[in-house]
N, CA and C atoms as an extended XYZ file, in Angstrom:
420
Properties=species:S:1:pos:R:3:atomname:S:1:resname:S:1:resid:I:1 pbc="F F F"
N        56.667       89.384       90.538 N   UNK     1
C        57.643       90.369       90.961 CA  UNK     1
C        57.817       91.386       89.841 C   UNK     1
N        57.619       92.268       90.186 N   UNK     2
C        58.035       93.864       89.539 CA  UNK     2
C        59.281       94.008       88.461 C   UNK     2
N        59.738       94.283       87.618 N   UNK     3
C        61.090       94.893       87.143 CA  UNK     3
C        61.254       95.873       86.408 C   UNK     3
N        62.261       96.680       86.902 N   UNK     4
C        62.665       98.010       86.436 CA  UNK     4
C        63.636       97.931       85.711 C   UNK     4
N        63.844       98.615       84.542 N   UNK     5
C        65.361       98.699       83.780 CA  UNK     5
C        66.238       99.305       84.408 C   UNK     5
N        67.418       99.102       83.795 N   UNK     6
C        68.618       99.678       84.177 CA  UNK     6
C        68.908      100.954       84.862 C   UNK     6
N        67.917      102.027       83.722 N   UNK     7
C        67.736      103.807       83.958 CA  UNK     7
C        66.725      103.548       85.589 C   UNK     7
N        65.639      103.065       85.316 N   UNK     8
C        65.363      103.213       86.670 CA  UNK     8
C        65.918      102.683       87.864 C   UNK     8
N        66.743      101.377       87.906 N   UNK     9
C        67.049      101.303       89.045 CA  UNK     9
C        68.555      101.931       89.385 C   UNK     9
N        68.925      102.317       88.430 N   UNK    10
C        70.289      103.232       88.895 CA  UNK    10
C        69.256      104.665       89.690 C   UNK    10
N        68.433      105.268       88.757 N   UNK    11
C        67.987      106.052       89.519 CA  UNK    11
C        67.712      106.186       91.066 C   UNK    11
N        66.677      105.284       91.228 N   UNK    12
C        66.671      104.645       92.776 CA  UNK    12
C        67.510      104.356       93.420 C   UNK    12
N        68.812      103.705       92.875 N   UNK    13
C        69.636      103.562       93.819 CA  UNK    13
C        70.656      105.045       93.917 C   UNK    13
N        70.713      105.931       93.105 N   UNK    14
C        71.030      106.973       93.552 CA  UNK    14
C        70.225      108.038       94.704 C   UNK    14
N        68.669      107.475       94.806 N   UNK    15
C        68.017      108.447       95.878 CA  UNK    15
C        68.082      107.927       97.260 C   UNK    15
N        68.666      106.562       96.700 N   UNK    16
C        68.689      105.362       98.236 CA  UNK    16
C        70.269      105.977       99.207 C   UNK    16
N        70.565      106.380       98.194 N   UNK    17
C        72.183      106.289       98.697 CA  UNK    17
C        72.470      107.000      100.119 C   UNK    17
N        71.404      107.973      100.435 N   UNK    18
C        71.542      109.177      101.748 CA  UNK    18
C        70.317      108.766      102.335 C   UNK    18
N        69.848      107.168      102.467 N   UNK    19
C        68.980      106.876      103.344 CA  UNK    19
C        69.351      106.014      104.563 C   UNK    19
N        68.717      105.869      105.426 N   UNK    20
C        69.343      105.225      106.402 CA  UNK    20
C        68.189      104.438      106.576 C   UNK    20
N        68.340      102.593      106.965 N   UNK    21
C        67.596      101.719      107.234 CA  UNK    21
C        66.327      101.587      108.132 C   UNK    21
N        65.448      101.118      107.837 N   UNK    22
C        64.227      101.453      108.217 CA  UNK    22
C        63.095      100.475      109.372 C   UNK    22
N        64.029       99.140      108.631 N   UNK    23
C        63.809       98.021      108.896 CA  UNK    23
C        64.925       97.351      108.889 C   UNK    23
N        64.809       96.057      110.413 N   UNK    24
C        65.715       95.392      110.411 CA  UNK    24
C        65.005       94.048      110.366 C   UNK    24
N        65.952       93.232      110.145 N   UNK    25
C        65.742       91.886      109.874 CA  UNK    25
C        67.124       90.876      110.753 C   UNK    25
N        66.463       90.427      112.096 N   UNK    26
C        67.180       89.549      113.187 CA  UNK    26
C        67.422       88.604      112.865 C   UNK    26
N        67.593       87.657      113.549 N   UNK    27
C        68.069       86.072      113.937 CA  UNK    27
C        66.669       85.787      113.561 C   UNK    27
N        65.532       85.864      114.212 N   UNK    28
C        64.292       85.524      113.925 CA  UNK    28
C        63.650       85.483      112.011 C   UNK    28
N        64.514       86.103      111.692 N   UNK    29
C        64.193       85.638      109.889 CA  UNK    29
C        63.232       87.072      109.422 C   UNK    29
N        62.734       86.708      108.370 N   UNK    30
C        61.526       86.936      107.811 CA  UNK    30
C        60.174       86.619      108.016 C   UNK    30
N        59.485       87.783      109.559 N   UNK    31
C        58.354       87.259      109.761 CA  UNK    31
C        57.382       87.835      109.626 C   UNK    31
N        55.770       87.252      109.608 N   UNK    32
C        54.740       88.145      109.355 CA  UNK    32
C        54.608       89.356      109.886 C   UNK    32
N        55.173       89.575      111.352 N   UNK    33
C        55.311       91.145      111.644 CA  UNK    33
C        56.454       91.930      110.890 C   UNK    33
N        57.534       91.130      110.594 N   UNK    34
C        58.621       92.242      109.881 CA  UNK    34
C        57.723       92.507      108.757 C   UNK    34
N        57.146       91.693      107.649 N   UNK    35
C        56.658       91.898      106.194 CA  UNK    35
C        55.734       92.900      106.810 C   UNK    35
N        55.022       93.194      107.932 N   UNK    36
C        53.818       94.213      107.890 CA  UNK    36
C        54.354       95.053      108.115 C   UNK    36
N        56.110       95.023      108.957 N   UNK    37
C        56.712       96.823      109.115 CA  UNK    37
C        57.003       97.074      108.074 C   UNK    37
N        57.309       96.267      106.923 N   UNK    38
C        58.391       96.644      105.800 CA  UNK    38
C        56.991       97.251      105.198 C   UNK    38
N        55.468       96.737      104.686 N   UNK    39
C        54.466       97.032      103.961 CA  UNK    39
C        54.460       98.552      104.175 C   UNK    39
N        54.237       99.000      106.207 N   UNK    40
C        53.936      100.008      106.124 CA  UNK    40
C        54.662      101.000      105.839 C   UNK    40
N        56.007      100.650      106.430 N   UNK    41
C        56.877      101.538      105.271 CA  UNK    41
C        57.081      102.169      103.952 C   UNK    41
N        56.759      100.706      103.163 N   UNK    42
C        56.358      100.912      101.842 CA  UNK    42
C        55.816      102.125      101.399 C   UNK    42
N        54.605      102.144      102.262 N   UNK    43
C        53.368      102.975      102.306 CA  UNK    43
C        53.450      104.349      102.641 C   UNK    43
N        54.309      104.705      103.466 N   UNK    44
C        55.016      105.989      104.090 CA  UNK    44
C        55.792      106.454      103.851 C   UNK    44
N        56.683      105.308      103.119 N   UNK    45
C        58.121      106.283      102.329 CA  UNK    45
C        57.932      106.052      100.789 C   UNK    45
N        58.707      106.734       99.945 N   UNK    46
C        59.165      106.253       98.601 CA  UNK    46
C        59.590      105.345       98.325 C   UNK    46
N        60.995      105.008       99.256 N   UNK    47
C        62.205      104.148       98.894 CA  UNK    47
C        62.864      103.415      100.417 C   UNK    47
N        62.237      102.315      100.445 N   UNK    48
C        63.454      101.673      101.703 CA  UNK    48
C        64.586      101.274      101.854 C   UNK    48
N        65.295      101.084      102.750 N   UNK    49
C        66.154      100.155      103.225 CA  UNK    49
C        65.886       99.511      104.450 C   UNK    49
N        66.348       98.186      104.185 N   UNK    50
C        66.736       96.771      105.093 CA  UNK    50
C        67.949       96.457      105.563 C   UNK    50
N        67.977       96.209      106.859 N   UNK    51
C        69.214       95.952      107.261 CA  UNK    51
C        68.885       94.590      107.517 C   UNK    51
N        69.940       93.273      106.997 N   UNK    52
C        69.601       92.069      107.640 CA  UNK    52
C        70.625       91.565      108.127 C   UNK    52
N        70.416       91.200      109.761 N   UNK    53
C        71.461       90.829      110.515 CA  UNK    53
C        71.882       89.363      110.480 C   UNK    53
N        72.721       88.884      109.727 N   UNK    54
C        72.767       87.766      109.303 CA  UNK    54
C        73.870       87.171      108.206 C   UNK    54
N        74.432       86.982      108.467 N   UNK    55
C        76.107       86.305      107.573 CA  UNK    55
C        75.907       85.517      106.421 C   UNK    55
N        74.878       84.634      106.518 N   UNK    56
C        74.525       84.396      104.652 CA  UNK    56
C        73.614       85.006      103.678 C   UNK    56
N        74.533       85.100      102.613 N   UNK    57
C        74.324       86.034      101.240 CA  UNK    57
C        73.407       85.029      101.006 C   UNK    57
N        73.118       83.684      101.096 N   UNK    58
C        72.050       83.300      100.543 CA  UNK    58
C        70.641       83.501      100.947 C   UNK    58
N        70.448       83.965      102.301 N   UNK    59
C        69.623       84.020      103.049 CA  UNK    59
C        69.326       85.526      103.041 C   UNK    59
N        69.971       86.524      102.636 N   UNK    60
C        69.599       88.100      102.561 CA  UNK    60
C        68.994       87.689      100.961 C   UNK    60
N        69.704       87.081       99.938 N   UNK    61
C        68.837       86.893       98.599 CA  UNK    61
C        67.447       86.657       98.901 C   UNK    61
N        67.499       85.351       99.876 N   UNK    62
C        66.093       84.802       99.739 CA  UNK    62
C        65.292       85.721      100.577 C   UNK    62
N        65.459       86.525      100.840 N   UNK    63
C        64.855       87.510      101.883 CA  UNK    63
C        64.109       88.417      101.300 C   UNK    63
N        65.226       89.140      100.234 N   UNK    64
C        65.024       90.592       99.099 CA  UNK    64
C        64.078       89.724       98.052 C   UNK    64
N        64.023       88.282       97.725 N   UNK    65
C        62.938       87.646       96.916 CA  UNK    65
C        61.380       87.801       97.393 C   UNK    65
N        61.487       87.107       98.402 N   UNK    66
C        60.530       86.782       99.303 CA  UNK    66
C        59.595       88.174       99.324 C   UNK    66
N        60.087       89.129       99.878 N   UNK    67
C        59.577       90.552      100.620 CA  UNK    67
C        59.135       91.576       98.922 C   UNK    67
N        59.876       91.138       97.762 N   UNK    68
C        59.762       91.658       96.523 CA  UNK    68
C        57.542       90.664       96.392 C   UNK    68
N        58.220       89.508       96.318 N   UNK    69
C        57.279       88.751       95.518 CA  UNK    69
C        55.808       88.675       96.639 C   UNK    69
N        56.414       88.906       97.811 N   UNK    70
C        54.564       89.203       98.609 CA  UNK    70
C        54.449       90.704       98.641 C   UNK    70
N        55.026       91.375       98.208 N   UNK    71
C        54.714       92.865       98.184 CA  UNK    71
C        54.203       93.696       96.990 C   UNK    71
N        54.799       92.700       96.239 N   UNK    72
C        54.717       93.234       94.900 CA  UNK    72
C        55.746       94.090       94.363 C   UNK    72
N        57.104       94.118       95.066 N   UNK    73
C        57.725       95.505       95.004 CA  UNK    73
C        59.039       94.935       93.852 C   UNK    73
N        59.665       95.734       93.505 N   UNK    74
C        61.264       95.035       92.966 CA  UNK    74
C        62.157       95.391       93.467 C   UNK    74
N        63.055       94.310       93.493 N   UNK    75
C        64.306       94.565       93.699 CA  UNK    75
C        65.151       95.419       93.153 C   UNK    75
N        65.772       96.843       94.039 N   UNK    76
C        66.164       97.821       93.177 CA  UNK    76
C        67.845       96.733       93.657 C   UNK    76
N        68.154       97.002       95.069 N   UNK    77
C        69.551       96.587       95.215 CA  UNK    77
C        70.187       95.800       96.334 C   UNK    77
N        71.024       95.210       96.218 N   UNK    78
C        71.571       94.811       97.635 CA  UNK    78
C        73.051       94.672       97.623 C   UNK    78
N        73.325       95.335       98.560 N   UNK    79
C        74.575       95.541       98.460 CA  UNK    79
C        75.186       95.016      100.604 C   UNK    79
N        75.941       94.475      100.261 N   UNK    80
C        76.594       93.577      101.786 CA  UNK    80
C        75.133       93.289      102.874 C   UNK    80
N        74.817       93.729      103.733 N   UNK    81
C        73.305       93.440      104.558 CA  UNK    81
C        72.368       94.149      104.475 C   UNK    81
N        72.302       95.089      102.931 N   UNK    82
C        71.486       96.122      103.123 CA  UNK    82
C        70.799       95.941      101.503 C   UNK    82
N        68.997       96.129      101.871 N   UNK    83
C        68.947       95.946      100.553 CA  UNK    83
C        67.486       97.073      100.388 C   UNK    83
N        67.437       97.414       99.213 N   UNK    84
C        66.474       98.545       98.722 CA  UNK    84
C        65.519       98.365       98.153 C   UNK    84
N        64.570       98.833       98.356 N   UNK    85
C        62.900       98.277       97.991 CA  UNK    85
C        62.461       99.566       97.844 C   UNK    85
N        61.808       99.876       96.467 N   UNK    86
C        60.429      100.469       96.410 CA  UNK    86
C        59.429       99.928       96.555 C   UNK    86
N        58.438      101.192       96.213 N   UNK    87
C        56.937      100.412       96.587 CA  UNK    87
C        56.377      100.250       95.213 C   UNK    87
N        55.532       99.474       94.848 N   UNK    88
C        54.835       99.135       93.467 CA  UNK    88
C        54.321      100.344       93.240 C   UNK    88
N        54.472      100.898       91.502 N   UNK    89
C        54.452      101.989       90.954 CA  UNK    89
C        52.965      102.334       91.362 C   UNK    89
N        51.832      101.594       91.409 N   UNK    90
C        49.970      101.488       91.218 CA  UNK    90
C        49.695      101.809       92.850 C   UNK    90
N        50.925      101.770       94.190 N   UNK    91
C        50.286      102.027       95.240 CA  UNK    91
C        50.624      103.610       95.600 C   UNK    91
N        49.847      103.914       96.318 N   UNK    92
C        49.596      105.133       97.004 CA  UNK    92
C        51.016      105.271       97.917 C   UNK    92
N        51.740      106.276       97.575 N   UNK    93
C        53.312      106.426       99.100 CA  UNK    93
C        53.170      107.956       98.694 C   UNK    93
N        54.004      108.737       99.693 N   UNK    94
C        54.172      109.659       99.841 CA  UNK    94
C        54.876      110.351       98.716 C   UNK    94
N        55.352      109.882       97.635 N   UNK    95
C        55.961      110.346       96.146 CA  UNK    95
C        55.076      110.648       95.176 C   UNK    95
N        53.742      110.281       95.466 N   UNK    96
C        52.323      110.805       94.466 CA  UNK    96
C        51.645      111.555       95.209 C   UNK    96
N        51.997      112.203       95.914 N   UNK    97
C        50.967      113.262       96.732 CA  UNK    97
C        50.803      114.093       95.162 C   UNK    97
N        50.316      115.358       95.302 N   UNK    98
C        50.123      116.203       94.593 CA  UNK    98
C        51.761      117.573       94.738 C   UNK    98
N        51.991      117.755       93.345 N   UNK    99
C        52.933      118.780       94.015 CA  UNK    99
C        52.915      120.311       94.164 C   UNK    99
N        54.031      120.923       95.102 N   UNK   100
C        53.445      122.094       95.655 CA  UNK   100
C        53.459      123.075       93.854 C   UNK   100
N        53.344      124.611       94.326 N   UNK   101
C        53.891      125.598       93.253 CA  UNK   101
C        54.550      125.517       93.012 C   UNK   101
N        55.359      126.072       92.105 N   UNK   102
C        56.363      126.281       91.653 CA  UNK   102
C        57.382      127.154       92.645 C   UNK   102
N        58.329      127.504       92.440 N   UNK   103
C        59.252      128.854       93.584 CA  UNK   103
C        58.516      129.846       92.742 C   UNK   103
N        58.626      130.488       91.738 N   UNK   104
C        58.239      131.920       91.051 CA  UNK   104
C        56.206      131.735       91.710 C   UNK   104
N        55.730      130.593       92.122 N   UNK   105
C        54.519      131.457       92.149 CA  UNK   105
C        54.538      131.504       93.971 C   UNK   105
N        54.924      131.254       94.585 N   UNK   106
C        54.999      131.885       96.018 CA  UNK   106
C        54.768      133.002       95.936 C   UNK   106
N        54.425      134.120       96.567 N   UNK   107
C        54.206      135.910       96.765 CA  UNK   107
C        55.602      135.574       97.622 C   UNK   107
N        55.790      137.181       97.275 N   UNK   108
C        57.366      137.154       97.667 CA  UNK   108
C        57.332      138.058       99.173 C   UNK   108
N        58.224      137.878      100.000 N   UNK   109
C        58.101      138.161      101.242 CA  UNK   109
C        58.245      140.025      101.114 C   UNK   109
N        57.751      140.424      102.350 N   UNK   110
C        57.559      142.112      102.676 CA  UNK   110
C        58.883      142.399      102.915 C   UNK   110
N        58.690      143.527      102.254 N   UNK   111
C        60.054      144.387      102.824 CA  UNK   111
C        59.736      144.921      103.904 C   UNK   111
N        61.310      144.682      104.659 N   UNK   112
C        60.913      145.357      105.935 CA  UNK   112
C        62.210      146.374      106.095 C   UNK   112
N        62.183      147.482      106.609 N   UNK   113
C        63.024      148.642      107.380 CA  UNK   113
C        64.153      147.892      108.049 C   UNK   113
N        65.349      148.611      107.240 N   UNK   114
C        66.634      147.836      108.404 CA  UNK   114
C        66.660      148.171      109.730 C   UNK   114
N        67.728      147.423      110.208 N   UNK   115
C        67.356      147.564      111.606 CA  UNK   115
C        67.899      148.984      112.516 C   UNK   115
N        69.149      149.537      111.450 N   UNK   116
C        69.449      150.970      111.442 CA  UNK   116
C        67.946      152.034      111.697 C   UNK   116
N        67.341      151.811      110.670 N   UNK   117
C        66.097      152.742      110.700 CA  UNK   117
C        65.399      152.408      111.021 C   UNK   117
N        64.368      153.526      111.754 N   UNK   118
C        63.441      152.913      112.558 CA  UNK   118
C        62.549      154.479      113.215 C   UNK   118
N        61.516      154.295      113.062 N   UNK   119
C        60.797      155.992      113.964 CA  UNK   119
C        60.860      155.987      115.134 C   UNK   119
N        60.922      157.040      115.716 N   UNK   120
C        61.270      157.810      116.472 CA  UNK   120
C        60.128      158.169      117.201 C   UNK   120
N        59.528      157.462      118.313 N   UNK   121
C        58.105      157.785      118.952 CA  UNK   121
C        58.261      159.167      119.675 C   UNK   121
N        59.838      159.439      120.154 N   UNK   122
C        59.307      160.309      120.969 CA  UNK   122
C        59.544      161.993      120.467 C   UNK   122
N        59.849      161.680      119.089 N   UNK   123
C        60.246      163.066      118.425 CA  UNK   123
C        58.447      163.626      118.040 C   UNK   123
N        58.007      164.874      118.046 N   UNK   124
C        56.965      165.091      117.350 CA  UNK   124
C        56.587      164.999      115.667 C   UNK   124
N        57.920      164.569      115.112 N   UNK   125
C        57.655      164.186      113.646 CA  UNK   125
C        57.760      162.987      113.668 C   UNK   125
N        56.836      162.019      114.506 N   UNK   126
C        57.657      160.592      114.280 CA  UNK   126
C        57.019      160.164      113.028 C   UNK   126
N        56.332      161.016      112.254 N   UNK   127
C        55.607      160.552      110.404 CA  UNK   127
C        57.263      159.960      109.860 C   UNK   127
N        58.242      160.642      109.836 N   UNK   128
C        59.175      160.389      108.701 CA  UNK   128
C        60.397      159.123      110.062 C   UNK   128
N        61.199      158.849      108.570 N   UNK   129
C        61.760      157.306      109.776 CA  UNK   129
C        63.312      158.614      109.807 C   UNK   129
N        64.211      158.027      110.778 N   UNK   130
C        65.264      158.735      110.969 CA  UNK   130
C        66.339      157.435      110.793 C   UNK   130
N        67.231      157.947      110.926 N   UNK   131
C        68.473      156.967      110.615 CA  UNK   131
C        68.952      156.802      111.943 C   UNK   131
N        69.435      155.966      112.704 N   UNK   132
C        69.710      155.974      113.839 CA  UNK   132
C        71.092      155.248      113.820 C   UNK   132
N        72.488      155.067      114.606 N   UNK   133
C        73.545      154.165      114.221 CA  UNK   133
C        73.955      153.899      115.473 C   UNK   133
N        73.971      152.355      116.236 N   UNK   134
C        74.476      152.217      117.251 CA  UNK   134
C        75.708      152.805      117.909 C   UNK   134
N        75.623      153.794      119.333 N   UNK   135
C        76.704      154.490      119.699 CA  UNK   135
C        77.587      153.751      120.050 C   UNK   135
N        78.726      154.278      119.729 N   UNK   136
C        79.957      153.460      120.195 CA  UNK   136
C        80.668      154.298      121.794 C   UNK   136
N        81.168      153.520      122.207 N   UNK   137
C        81.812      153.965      123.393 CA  UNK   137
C        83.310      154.173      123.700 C   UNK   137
N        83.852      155.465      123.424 N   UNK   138
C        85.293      155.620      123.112 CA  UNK   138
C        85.867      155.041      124.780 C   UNK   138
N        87.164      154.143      124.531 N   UNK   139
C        87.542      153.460      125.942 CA  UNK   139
C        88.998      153.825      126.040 C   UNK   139
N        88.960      154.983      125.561 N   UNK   140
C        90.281      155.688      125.755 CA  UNK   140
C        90.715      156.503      126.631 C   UNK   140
């Protein structure tokens, strides 16, 4: 099983905090199909959560052990039925892609003509733009 210090798993558990569960865990326990949803997860996200439906704290421990030690992953947290898993630092998830530019090297968008101005097709100078201002309608 994996372990992270202190700095990192506070970290993680600060990116966990605005996630919502991914995987659940029933009456049926910890089974070879849940460990393969939780894997692919792994694999697709950064950072999970588990929801386990189930009233003993001893049995969500042995759960967050279990799913750590065949995954390879660590235990970042568990807090009441919910517990947080990364994926092992050496596998491939969507947090090692490559990253984009920077903001300053984007090309910066076209200017465009407000919506006030605008040419005038049917004037014979329509070369130059004219100012135009929506008419109002006196209701007096």
């Amino acid at each position: 099983m994996l372990q992270l210090n202190s700095t990192q798993r506070r970290e993680l558990r600060a990116r966990a905090h605005s996630l919502n569960p991914v995987v659940s865990i029933a009456e049926n326990g910890l089974t070879k199909a849940v460990l393969a949803e939780i894997d692919v997860n792994l694999q697709a996200h950064e950072l999970i959560k588990i929801r386990v439906y189930g009233d003993s704290r001893e049995d969500r421990t042995a759960y967050l052990e279990q799913i750590c030690a065949e995954l390879g992953a660590a235990p970042v947290q568990q807090i009441g039925k919910l517990l947080v898993v990364p994926p092992r630092p050496d596998r491939p998830c969507c947090g090692q892609r490559s990253k984009s530019p920077k903001r300053g090297a984007r090309p910066l968008p076209r200017a465009r003509p407000s919506a006030h101005s605008r040419v005038d097709h049917r004037n014979p100078r329509s070369a130059q733009m004219t100012s135009h201002k929506p008419s109002r309608l006196c209701t007096r």
